[in-house]
C-alpha positions in Angstrom: -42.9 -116.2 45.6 -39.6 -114.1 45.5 -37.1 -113.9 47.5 -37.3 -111.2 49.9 -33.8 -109.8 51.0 -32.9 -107.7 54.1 -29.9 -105.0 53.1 -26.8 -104.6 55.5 -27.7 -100.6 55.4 -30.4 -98.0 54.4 -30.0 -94.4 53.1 -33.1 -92.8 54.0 -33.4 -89.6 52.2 -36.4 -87.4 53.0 -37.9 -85.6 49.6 -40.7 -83.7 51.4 -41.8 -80.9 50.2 -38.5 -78.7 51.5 -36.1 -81.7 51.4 -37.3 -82.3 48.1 -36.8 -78.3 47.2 -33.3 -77.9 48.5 -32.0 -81.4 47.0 -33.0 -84.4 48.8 -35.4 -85.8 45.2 -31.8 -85.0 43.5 -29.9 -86.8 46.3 -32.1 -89.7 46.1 -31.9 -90.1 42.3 -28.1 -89.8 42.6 -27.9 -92.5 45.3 -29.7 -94.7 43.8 -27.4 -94.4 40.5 -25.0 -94.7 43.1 -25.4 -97.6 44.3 -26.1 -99.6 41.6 -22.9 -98.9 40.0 -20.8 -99.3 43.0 -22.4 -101.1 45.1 -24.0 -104.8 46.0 -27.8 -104.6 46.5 -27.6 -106.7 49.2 -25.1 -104.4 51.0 -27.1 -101.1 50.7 -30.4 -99.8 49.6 -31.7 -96.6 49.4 -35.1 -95.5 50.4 -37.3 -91.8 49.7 -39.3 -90.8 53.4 -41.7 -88.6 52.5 -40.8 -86.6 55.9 -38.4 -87.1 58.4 -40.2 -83.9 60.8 -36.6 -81.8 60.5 -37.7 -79.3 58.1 -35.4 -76.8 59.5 -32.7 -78.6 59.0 -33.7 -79.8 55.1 -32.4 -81.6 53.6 -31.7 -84.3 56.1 -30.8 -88.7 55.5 -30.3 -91.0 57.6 -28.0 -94.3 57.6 -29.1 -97.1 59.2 -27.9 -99.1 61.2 -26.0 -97.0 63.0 -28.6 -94.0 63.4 -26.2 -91.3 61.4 -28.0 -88.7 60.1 -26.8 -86.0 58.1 -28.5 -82.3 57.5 -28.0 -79.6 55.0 -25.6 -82.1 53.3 -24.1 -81.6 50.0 -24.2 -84.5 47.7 -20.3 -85.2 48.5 -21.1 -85.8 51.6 -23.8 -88.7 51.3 -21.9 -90.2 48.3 -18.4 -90.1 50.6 -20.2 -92.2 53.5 -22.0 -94.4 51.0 -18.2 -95.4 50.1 -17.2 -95.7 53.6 -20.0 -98.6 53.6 -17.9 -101.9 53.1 
């Protein structure tokens, strides 16, 4: 049996079907590149929802702990809060 780990933080990033249109399957490709050159897997982990119910808003993530979500975000954005995350 592996060794099942529990990571410090979560990006949720919702790729429904108008997440998914206006960025978030790009965000959550990049963030995942992201992470695994800059950061620990332990320390983050990044997650697709399929949807988070904020449609209007797409696209929306979420970092958790700490409940910060994030709408009609450009990439910078997410990947300047993912460095914030020490």
């Amino acid at each position: 049996m592996s060794k099942f780990t529990i990571p410090d933080k979560v990006l949720y990033v919702c790729v429904g079907s108008k997440c998914g249109k206006r960025g978030g399957k790009d965000m959550y490709k990049l963030a995942k590149s992201y992470i695994k050159h800059h950061h620990g897997r332990e320390e983050l982990e990044v997650i697709e929802t399929e949807c988070t119910d904020r449609c209007k808003y797409a696209p929306v993530c979420s970092i958790q702990p700490g409940n910060t979500w994030l709408k009609e975000y450009h990439p910078k954005e997410v990947l300047k809060l993912m460095d914030l995350i020490d």
